[in-house]
N, CA, C and O atoms as CSV, one atom per row, in Angstrom:
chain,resi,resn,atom,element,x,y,z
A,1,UNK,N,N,-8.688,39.417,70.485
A,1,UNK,CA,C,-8.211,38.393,69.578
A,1,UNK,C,C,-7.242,37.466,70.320
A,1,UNK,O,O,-6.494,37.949,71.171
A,2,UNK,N,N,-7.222,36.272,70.062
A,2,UNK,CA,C,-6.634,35.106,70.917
A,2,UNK,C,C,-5.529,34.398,69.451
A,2,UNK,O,O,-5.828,34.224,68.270
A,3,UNK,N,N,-4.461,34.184,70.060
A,3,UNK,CA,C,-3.313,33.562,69.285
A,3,UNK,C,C,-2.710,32.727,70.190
A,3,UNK,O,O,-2.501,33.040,71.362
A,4,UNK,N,N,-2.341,31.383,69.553
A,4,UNK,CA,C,-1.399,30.920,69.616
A,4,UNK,C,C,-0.450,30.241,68.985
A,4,UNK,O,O,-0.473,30.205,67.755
A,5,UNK,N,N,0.645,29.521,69.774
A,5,UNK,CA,C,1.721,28.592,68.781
A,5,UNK,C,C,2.135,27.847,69.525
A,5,UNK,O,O,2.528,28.088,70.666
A,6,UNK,N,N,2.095,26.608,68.853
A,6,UNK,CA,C,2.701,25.188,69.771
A,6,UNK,C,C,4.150,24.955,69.019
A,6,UNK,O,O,4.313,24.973,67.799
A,7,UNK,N,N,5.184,24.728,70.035
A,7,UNK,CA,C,6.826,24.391,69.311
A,7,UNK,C,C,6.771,23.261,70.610
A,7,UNK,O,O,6.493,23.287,71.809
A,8,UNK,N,N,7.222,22.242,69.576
A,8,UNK,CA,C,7.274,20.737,70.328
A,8,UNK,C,C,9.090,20.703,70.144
A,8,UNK,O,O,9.773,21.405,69.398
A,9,UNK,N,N,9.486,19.746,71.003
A,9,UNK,CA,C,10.661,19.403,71.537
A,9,UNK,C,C,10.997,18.558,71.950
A,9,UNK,O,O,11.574,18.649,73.034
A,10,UNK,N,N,10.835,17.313,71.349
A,10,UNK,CA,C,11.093,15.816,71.755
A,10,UNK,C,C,9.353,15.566,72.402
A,10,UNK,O,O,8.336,15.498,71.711
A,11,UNK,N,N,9.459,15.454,74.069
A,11,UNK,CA,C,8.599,14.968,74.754
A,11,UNK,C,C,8.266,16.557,75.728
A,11,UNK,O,O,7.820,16.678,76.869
A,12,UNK,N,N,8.492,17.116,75.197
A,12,UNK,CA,C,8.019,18.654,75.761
A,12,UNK,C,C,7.873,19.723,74.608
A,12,UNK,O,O,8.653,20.124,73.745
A,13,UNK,N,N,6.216,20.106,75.020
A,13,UNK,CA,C,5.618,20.957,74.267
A,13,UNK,C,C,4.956,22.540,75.376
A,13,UNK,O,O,4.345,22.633,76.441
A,14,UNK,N,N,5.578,23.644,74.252
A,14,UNK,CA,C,5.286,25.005,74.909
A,14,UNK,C,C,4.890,25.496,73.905
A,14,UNK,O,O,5.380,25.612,72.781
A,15,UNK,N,N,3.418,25.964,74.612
A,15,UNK,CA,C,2.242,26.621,73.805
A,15,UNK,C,C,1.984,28.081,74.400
A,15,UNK,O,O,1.485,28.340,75.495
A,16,UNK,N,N,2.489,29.075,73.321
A,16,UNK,CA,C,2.773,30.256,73.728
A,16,UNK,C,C,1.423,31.148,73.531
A,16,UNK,O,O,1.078,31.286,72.357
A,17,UNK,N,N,0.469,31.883,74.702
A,17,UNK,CA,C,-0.716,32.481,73.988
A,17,UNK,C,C,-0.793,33.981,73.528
A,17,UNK,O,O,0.019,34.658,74.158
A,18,UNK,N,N,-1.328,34.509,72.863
A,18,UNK,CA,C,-1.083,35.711,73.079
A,18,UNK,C,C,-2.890,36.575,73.022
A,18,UNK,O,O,-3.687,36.172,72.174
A,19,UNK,N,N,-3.238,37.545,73.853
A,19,UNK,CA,C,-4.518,38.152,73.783
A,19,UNK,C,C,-5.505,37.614,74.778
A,19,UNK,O,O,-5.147,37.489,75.949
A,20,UNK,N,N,-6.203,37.426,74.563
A,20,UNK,CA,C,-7.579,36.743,75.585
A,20,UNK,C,C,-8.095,35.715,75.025
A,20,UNK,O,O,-8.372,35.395,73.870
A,21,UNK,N,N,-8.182,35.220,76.107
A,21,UNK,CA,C,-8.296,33.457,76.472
A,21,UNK,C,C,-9.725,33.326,77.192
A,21,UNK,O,O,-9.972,32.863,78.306
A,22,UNK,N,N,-10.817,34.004,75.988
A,22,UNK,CA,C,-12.535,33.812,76.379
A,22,UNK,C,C,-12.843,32.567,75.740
A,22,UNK,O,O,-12.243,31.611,75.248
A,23,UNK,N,N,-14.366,33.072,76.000
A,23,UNK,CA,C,-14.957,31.400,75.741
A,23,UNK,C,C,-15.223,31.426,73.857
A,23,UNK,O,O,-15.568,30.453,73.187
A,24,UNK,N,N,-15.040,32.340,73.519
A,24,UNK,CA,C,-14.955,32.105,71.770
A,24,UNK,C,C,-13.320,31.721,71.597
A,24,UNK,O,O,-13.074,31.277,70.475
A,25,UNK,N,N,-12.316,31.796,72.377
A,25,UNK,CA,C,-11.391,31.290,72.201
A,25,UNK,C,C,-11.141,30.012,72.387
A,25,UNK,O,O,-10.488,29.320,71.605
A,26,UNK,N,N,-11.759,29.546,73.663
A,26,UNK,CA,C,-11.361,28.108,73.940
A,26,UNK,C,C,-11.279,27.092,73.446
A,26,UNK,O,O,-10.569,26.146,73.791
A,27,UNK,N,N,-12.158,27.184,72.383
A,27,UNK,CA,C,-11.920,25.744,71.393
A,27,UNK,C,C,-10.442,25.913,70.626
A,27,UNK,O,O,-9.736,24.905,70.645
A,28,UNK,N,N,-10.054,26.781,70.134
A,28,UNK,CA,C,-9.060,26.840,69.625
A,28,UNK,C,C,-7.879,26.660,70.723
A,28,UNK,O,O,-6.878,26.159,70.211
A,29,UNK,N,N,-7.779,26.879,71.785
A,29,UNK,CA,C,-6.957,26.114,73.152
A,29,UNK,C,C,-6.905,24.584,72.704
A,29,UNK,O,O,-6.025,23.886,72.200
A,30,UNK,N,N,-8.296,24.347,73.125
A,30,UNK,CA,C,-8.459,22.749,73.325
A,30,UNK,C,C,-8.249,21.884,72.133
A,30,UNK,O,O,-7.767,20.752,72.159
A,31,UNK,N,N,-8.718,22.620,70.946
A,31,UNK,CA,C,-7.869,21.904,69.435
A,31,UNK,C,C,-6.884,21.271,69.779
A,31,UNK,O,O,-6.732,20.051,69.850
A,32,UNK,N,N,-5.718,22.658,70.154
A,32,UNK,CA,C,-4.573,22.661,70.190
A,32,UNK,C,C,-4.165,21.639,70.874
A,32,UNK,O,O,-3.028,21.267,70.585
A,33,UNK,N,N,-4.834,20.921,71.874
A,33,UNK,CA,C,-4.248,20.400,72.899
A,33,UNK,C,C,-4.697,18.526,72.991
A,33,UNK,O,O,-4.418,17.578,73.725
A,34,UNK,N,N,-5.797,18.856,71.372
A,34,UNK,CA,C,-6.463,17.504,71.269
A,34,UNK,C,C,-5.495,17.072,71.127
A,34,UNK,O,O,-4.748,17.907,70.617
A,35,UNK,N,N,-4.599,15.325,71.459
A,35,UNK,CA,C,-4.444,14.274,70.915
A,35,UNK,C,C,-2.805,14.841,71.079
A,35,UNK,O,O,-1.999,14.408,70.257
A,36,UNK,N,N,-2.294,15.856,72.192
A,36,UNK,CA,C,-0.558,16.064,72.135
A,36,UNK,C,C,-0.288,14.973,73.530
A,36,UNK,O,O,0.788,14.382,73.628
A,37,UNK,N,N,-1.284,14.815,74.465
A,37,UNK,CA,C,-0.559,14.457,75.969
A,37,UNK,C,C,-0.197,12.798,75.439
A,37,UNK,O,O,0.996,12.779,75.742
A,38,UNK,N,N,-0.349,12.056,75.120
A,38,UNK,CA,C,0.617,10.748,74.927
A,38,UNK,C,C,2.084,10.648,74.827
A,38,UNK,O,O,2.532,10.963,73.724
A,39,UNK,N,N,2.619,10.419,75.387
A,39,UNK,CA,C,4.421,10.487,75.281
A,39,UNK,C,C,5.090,12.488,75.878
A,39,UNK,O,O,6.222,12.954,75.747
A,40,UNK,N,N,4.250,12.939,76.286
A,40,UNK,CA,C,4.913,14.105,77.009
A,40,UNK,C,C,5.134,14.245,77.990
A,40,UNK,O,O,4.284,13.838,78.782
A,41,UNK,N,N,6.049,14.721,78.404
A,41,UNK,CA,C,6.588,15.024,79.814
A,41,UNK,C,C,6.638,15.995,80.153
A,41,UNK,O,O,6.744,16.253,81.352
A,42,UNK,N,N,6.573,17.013,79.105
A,42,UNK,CA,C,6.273,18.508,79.902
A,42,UNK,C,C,5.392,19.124,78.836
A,42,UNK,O,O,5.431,19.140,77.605
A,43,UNK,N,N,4.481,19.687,79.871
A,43,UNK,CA,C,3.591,20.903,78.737
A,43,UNK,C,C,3.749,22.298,79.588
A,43,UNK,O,O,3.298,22.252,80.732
A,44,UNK,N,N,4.189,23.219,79.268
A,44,UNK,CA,C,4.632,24.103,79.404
A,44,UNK,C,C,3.444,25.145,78.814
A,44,UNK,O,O,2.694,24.756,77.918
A,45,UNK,N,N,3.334,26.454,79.367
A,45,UNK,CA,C,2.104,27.574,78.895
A,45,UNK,C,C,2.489,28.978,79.367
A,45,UNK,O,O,2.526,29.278,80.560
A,46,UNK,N,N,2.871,30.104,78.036
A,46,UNK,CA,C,3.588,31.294,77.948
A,46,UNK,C,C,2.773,31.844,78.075
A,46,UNK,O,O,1.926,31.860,77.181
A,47,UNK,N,N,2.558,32.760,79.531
A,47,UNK,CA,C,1.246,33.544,79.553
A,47,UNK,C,C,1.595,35.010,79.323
A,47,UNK,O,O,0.719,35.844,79.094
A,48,UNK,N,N,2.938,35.317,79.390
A,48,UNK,CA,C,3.879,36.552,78.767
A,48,UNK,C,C,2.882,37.774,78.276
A,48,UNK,O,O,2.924,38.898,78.777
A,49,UNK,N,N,1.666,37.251,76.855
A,49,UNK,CA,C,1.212,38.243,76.219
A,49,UNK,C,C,-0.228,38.418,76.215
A,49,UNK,O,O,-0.879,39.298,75.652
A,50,UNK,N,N,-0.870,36.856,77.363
A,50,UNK,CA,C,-1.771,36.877,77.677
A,50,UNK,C,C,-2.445,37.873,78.755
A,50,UNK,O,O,-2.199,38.083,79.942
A,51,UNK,N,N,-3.475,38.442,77.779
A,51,UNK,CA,C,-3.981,39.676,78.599
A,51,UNK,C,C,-4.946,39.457,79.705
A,51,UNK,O,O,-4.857,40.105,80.748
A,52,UNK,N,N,-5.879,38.549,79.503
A,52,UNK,CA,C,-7.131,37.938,80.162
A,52,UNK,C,C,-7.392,36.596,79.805
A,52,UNK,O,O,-7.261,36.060,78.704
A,53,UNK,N,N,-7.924,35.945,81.278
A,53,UNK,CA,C,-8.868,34.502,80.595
A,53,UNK,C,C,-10.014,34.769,81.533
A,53,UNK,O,O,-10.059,35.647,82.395
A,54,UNK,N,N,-10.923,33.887,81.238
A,54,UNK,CA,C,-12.113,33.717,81.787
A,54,UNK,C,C,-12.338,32.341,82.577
A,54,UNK,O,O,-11.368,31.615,82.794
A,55,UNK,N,N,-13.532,32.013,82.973
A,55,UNK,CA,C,-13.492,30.650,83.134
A,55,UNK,C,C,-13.826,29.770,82.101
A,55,UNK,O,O,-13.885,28.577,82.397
A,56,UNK,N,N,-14.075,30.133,80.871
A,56,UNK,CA,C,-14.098,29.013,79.711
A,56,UNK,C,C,-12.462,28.298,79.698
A,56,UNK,O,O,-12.104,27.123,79.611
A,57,UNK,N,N,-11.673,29.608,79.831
A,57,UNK,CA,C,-9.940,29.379,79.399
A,57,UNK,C,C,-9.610,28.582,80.649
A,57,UNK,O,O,-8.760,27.734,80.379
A,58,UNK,N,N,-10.237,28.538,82.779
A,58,UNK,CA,C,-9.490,28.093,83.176
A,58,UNK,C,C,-10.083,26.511,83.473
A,58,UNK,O,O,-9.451,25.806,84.260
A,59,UNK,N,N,-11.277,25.998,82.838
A,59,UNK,CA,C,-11.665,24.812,82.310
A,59,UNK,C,C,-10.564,24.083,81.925
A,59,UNK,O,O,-9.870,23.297,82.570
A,60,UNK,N,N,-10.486,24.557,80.467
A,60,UNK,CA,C,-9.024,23.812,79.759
A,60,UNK,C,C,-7.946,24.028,80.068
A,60,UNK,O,O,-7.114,23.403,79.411
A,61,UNK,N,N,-7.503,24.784,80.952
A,61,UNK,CA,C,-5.967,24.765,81.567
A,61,UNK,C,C,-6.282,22.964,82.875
A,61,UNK,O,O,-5.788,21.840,82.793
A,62,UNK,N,N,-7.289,23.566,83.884
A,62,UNK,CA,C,-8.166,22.288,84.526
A,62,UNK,C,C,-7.337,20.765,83.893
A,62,UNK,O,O,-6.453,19.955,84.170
A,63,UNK,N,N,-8.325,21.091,82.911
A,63,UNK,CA,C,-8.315,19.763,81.798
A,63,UNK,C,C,-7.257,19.451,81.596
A,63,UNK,O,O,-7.158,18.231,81.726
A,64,UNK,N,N,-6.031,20.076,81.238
A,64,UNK,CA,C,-5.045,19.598,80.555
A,64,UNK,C,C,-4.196,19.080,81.759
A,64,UNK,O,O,-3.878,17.892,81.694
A,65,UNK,N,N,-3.816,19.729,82.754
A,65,UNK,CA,C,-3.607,19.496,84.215
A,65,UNK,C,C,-3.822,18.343,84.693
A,65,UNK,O,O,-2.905,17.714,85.222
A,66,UNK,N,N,-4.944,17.902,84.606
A,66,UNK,CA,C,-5.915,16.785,84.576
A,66,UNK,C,C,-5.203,15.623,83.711
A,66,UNK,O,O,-4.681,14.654,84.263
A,67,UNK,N,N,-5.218,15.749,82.697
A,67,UNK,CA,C,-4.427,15.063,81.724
A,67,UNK,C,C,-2.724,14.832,81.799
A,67,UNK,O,O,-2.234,13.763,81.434
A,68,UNK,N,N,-2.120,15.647,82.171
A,68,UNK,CA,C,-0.776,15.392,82.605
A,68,UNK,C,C,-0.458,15.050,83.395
A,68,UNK,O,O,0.686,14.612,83.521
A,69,UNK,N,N,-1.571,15.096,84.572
A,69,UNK,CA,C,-1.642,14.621,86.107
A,69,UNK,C,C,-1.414,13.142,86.087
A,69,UNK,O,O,-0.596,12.424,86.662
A,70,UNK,N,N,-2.632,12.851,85.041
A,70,UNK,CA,C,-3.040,10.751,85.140
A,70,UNK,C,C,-1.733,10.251,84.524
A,70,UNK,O,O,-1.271,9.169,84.886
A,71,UNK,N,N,-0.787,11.423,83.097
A,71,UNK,CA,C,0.447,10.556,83.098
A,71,UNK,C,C,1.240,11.340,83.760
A,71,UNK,O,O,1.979,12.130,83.172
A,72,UNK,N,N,1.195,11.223,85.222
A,72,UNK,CA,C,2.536,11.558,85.884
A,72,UNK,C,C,3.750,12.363,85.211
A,72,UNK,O,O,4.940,12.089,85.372
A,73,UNK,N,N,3.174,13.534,84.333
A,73,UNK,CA,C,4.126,14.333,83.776
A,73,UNK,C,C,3.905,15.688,84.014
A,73,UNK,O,O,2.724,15.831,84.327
A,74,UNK,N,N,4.636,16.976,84.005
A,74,UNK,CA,C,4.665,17.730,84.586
A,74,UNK,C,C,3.888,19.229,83.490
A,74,UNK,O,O,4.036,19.300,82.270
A,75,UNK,N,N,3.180,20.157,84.261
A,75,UNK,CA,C,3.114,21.031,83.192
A,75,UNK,C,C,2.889,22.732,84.534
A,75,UNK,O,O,2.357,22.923,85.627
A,76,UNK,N,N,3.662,23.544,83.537
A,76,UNK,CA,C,3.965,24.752,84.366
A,76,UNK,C,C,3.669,25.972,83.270
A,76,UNK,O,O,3.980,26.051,82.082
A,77,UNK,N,N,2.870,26.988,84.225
A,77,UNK,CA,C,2.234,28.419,83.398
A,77,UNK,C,C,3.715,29.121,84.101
A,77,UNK,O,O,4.243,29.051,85.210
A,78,UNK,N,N,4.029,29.786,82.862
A,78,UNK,CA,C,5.469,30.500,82.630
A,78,UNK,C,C,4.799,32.175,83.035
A,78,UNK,O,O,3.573,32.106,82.948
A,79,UNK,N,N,5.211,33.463,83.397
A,79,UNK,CA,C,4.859,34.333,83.284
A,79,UNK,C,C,3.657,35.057,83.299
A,79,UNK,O,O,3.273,35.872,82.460
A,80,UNK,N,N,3.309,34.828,83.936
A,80,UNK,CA,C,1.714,35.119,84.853
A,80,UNK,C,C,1.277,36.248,85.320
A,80,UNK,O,O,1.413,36.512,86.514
A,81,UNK,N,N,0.611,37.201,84.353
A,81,UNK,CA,C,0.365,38.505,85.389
A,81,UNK,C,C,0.242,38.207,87.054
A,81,UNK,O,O,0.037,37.243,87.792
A,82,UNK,N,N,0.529,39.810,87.176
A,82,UNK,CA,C,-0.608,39.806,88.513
A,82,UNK,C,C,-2.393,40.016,88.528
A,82,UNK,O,O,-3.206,39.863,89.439
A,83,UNK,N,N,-2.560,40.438,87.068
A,83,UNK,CA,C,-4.290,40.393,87.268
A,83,UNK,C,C,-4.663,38.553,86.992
A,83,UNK,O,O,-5.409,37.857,87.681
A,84,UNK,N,N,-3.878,38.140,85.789
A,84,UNK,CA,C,-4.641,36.893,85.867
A,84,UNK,C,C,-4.122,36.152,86.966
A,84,UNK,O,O,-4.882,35.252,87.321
A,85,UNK,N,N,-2.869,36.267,87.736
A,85,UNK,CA,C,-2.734,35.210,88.939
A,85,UNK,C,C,-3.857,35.250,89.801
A,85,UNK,O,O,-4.414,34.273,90.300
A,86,UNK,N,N,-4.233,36.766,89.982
A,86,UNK,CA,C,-5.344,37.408,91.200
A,86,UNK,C,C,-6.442,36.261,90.619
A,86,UNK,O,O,-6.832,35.414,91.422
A,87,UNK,N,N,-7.138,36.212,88.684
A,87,UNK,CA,C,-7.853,35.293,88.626
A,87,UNK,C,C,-7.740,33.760,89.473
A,87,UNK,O,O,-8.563,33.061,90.064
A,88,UNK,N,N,-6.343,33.655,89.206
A,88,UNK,CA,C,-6.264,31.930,89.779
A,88,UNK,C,C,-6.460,31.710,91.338
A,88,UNK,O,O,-6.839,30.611,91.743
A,89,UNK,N,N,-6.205,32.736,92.198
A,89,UNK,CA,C,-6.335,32.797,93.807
A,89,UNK,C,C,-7.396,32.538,93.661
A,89,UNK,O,O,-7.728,31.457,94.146
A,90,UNK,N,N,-8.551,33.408,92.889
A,90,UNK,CA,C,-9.821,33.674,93.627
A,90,UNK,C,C,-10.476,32.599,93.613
A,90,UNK,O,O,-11.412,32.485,94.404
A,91,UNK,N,N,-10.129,31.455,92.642
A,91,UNK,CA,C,-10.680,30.285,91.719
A,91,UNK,C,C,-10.256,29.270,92.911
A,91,UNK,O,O,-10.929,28.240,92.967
A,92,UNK,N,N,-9.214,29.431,93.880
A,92,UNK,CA,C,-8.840,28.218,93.763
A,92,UNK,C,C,-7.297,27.334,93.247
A,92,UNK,O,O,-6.449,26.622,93.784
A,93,UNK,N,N,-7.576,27.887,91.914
A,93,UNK,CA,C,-6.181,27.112,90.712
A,93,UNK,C,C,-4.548,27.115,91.287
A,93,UNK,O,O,-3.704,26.240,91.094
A,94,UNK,N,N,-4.405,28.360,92.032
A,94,UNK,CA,C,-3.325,28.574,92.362
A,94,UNK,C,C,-2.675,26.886,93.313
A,94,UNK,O,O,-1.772,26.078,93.097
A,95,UNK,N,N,-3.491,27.007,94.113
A,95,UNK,CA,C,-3.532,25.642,94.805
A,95,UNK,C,C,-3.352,24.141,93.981
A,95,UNK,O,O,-2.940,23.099,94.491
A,96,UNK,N,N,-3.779,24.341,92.573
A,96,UNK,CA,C,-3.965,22.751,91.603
A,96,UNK,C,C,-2.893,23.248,90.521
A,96,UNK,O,O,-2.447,22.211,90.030
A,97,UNK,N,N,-2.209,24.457,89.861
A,97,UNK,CA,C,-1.152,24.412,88.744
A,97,UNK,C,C,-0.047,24.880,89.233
A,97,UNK,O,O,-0.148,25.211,90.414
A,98,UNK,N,N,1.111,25.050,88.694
A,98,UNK,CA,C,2.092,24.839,88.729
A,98,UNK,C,C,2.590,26.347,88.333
A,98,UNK,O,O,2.041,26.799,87.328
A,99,UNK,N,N,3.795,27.406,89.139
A,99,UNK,CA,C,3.744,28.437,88.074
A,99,UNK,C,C,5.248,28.529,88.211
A,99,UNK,O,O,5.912,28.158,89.179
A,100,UNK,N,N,5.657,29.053,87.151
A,100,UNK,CA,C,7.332,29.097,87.287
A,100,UNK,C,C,7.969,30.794,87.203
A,100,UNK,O,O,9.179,31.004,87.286
């Protein structure tokens, strides 16, 4: 089961997930994420309770990256296992996001 919650903060938004981040989840990611990047400066992503993603989930991380990239604003994955970081090495990602 996949959860999340968006708490906005002026021009910075942190979207906290919790569970697995598959491809029956991802639309509910990308909902989330329709129509927030205009006027933000930070998007921020609590991976704290996130158990797993797949590559449906690291598409839309991609994407949003992508999107904060073209407005020159910043976005950082907070708390990152070591199994899903191991995902982001193997991918690549580690090299294109941001981790704090």
């Amino acid at each position: 089961m996949f959860k999340l919650k968006k708490e906005q903060n002026g021009s910075e938004l942190l979207i906290t997930m919790v569970g697995i981040l598959d491809t029956p989840a991802t639309p509910k990611l990308a909902e989330a994420l329709d129509g927030v990047y205009d006027g933000l400066t930070k998007l921020t992503f609590e991976f704290r309770d996130l158990e797993y993603l797949t590559s449906a989930g690291l598409r839309v991380l991609l994407e949003a990256q992508q999107e904060m990239d073209d407005r020159e604003a910043e976005m950082i994955l907070l708390n990152v296992s070591d199994d899903i970081m191991e995902v982001f090495r193997l991918t690549g990602f580690d090299d294109v996001l941001t981790f704090g």
